[in-house]
GUSE-593339 format. One record per residue (C-alpha): y, z negated, x; residue in three letters. Coordinates in steps of 0.02 Angstrom, whole numbers, plus 50000, padded with zeros to 5 digits. Example, Ala and Ser with C-alpha at 12.3 -4.5 7.8 and 13.67 -1.06 7.14 Angstrom:
BEGIN
497754961050615ALA 499474964350684SER 
***
This chain:
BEGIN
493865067250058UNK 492655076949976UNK 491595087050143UNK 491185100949995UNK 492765109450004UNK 493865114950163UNK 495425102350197UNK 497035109550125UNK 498655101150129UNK 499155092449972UNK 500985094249889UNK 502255082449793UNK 504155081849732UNK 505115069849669UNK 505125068949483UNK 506905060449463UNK 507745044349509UNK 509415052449567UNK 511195049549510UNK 511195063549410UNK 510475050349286UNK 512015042749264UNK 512855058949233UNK 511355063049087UNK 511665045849017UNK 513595048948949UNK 513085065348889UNK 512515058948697UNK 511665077148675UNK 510465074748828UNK 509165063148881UNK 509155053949038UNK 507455065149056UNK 508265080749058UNK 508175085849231UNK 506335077049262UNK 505635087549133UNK 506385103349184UNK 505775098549388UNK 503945094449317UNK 503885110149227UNK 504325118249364UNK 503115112449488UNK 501695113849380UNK 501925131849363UNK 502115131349569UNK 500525123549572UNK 501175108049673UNK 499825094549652UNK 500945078449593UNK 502685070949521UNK 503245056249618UNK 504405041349556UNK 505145031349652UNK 506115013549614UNK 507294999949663UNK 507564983249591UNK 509164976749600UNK 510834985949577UNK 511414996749734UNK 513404991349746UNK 513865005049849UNK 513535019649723UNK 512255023549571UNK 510525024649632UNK 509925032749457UNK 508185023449472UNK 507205018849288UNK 505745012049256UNK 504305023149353UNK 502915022049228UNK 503865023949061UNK 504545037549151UNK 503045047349210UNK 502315041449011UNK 503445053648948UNK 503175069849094UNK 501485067249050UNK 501715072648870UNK 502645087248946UNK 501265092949086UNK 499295096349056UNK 498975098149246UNK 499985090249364UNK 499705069349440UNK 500845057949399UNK 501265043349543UNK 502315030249498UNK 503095017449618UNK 502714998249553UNK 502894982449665UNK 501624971249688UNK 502584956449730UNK 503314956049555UNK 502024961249443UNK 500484952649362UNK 498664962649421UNK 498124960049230UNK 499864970449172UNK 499514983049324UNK 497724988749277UNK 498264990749110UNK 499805000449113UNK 499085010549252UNK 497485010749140UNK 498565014348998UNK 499375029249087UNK 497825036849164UNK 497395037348976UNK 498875046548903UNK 498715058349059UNK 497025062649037UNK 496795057649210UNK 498075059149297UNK 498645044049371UNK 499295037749547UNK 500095021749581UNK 501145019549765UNK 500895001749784UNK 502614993049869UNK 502744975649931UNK 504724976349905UNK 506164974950021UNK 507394971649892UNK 507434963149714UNK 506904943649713UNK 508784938849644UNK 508074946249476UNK 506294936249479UNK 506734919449500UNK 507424907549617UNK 506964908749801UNK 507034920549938UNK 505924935449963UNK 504194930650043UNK 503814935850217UNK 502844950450255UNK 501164942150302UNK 501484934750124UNK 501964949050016UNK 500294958450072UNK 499074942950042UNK 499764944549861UNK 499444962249858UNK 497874963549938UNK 497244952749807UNK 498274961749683UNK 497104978049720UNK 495534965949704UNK 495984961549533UNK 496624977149494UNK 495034988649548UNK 493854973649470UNK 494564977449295UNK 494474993849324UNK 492464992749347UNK 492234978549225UNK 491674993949113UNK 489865000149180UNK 489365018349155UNK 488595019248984UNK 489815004748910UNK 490465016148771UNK 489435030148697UNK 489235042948558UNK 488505035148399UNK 487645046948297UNK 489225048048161UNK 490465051848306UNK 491235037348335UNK 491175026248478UNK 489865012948509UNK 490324998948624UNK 488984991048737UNK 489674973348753UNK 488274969148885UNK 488884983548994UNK 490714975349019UNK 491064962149115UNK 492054945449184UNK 492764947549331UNK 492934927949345UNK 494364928549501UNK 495004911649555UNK 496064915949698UNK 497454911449800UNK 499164919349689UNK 497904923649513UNK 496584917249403UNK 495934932849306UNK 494444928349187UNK 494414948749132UNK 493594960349083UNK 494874972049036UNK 495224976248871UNK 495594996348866UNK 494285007948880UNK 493625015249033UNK 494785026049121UNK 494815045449132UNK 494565043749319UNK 493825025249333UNK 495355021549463UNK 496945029949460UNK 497355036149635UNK 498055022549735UNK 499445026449847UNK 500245013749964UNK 501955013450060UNK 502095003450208UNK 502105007550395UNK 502284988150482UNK 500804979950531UNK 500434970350396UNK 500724986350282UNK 499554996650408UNK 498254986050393UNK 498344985350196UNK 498295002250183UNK 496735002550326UNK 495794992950198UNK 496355000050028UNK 497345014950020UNK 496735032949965UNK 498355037750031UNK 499655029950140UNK 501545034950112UNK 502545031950270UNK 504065035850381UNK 503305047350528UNK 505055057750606UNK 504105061450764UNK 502645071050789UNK 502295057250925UNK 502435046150817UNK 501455050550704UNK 499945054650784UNK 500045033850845UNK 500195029350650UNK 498505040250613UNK 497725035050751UNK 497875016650708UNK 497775013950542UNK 496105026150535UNK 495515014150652UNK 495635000950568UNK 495065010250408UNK 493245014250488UNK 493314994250538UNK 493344992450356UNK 491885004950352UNK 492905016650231UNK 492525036250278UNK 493245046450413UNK 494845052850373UNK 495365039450273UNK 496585035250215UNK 497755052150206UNK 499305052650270UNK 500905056750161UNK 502385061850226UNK 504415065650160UNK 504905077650231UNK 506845080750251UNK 507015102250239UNK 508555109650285UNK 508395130250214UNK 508925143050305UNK 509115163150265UNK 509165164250459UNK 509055149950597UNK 510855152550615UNK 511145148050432UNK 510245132250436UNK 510905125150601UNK 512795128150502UNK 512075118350365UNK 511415104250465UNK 513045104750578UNK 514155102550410UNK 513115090350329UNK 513455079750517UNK 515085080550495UNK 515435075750313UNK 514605059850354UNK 515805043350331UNK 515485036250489UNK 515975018850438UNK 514935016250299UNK 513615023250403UNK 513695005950517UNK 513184999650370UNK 511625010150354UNK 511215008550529UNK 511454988950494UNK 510054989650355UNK 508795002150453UNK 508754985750581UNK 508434974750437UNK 510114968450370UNK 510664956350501UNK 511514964250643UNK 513534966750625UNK 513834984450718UNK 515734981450681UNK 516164979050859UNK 515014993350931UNK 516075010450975UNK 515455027050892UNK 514765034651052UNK 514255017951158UNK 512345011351152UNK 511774997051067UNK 511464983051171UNK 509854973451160UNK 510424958351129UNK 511114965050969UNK 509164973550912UNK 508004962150812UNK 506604953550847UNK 505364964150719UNK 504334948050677UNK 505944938950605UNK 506364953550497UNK 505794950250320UNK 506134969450275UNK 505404986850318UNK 504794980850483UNK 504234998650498UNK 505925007350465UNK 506634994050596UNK 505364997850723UNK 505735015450732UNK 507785013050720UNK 507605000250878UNK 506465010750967UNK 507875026650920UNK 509225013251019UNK 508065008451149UNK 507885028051208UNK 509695027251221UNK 510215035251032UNK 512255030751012UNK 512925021650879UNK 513705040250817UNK 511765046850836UNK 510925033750744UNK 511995034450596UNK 511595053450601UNK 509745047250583UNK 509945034550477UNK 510515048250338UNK 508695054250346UNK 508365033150332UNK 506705035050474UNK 505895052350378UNK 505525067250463UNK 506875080550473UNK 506715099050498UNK 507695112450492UNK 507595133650487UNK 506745146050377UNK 505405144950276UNK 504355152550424UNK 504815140150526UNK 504815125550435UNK 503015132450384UNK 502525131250576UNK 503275113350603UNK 502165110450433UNK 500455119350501UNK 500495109250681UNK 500675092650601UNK 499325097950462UNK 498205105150602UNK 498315089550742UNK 497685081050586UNK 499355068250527UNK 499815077150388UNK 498795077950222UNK 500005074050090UNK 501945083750106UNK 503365080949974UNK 504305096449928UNK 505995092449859UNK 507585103549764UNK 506755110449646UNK 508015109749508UNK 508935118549614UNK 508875138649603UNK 509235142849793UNK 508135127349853UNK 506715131749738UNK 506645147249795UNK 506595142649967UNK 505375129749948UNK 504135138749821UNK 504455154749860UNK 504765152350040UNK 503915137250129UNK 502435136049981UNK 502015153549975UNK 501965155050171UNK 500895139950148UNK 499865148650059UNK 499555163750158UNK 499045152950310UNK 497525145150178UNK 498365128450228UNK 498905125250026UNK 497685128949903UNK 498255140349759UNK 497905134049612UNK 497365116549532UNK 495565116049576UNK 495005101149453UNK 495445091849286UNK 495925075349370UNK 497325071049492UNK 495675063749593UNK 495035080149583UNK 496205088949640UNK 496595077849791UNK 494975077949841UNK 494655061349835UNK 492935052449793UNK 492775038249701UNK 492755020349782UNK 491165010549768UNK 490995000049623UNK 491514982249658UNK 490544966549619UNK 490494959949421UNK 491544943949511UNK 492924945349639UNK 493304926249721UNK 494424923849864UNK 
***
């Protein structure tokens, strides 16, 4: 981060991917966009620093998920927004590095610079990308650690000084100042250079969401920004701790990568209010579905069937982490939840929040669980999320943001062109003409 400006806590809300997409799609007068464009809109004129997209790749049985494709998606917001980043979700493990750097190349163009892309390894998907089973974790980050070293190669195949001004206006090219990359590696062979012109900001932000070990140490070595389940103060102080570790054994900067963070409001006009809200949200849950969601926060294989409501889990029935193929983080934190002694009843409770942090109050308060996060230094990055909403938005704008505000913890305006800019993010080093692994 850049050391010529104070460190101020960066905001984000979700940009769409909800069933209300389903509901926009039989409407024939609407488009599925609808909502997206009237939440981007909105948080551009709140000054909140980025839209965020998330995705799934496979059909969810149990209920529309709402999910379309991130970067057509955040394509068209862009067209509707001059100011705000863009971060779209897109999977390494089923994606080409040559496709990647140019649609997020592509984007960062019709942005003007405003690009972000949250790199995921997938837990779900491989039925619709050929046969086989999902790779293993160790796997799945090998392909996209060298996914990012393809990736950021094309990106500085272009030199400074590649295209200039000729003197009737139009662009010269410099064909001497771009580049092969020449990769022969394990999963590609990339010959580049890439063929769109140099981006607004050289490298779209890169975002990455993982929290096991293998994910920590990706994002140690790559990530700008690291997107991952912290619920605990606790525990979140061991995430930053480790993976900026490992980040200055890469060499990368102090503070490095930031830390991003969901977090799960509950609004209150009073405390009172909010603990009712909480209480009733407890108590619609479905209970026996939620055996099923408990069964998927400790990776898919454990049959809770048998396990009474308000009994603990026995051990025997929690997974070994390193023969979970999915979201060893999320499982981590869901058997350490049953090994302090959480009930079934509780962890289904948790599992609604699916391993995020959860608060709950007024703005006030929810502003002071914010500011001792931001200020034991584990917090950089915070979604903010309703804002279609009237009563939520103006809890969370005009409540939690503003109070934000007046503590100098959230900056209050935009304070560059770029979505780099505005993070406060410098520029990675160049990388070398050739990448070989």
């Amino acid at each position: 981060m850049s050391a010529e400006r104070p460190r101020t806590l960066k905001t984000v809300t979700g940009a769409g991917g909800t069933s209300e997409t389903y509901d926009l799609a039989i409407d024939p007068t609407r488009s599925t966009l609808d909502t997206a464009v009237k939440v981007a809109k909105l948080a551009e004129a709140a000054r909140i620093d980025a839209l965020f997209t998330a995705d799934l790749l496979s059909f969810d049985a149990q209920g529309p998920i709402g999910s379309q494709e991130p970067l057509v998606f955040v394509s068209a917001l862009s067209q509707v927004t001059s100011r705000i980043g863009l971060i779209a979700t897109v999977s390494s493990t089923f994606q080409h590095p040559f496709n990647l750097a140019r649609l997020f190349g592509t984007l960062d163009h019709v942005s003007n610079g405003r690009a972000a892309w949250n790199l995921v390894t997938s837990s779900i998907g491989e039925e619709n990308f050929g046969p086989g089973e999902l790779p293993g974790p160790e796997e799945r980050y090998a392909r996209a650690a060298e996914t990012l070293d393809v990736v950021n190669a094309l990106w500085d195949s272009w030199e400074p000084g590649a295209l200039t001004v000729g003197a009737d206006g139009k662009a010269v090219l410099h064909r001497d100042r771009v580049h092969p990359i020449d990769h022969a590696g394990r999963f590609f062979t990339v010959a580049g250079p890439l063929n769109i012109p140099p981006l607004p900001q050289r490298r779209p932000v890169q975002i990455q969401a993982g929290q096991s070990e293998a994910g920590r140490a990706l994002g140690a070595r790559y990530a700008e920004i690291v997107f991952t389940s912290l619920p605990t103060l606790d525990v979140a102080q061991d995430f930053t701790r480790k993976i900026r570790a490992q980040a200055e054994g890469f060499g990368r900067a102090g503070g490095l990568p930031l830390i991003f963070s969901s977090l799960h409001a509950t609004y209150g006009a009073t405390e009172e209010e909010a603990r009712r809200l909480v209480r009733e949200r407890h108590e619609a849950i479905d209970f026996e579905r939620g055996r099923a969601q408990v069964a998927d926060m400790l990776g898919g294989g454990v049959d809770l069937s048998e396990v009474p409501l308000d009994a603990k889990l026995p051990e025997s029935l929690l997974p070994d982490v390193t023969s979970v193929h999915r979201r060893r983080g999320r499982v981590e934190i869901f058997a350490g939840y049953a090994r302090q002694g959480y009930t079934l009843r509780e962890l289904v409770v948790a599992a609604q929040d699916t391993g995020h942090w959860a608060a709950a109050g007024t703005p006030e308060q929810l502003a002071d669980a914010v500011e001792e996060r931001f200020r034991a230094g584990v917090l950089d990055v915070i979604t903010l999320s309703g804002l279609a909403d009237p009563r939520q938005h103006d809890f969370a704008v005009n409540g939690l943001l503003h109070e934000l505000r007046k503590r100098k913890i959230v900056a209050s305006d935009y304070t560059g062109t770029t979505l780099r800019e505005n993070l406060g993010l410098e520029l990675p080093a160049r990388t070398s003409a050739a990448v070989r692994v």
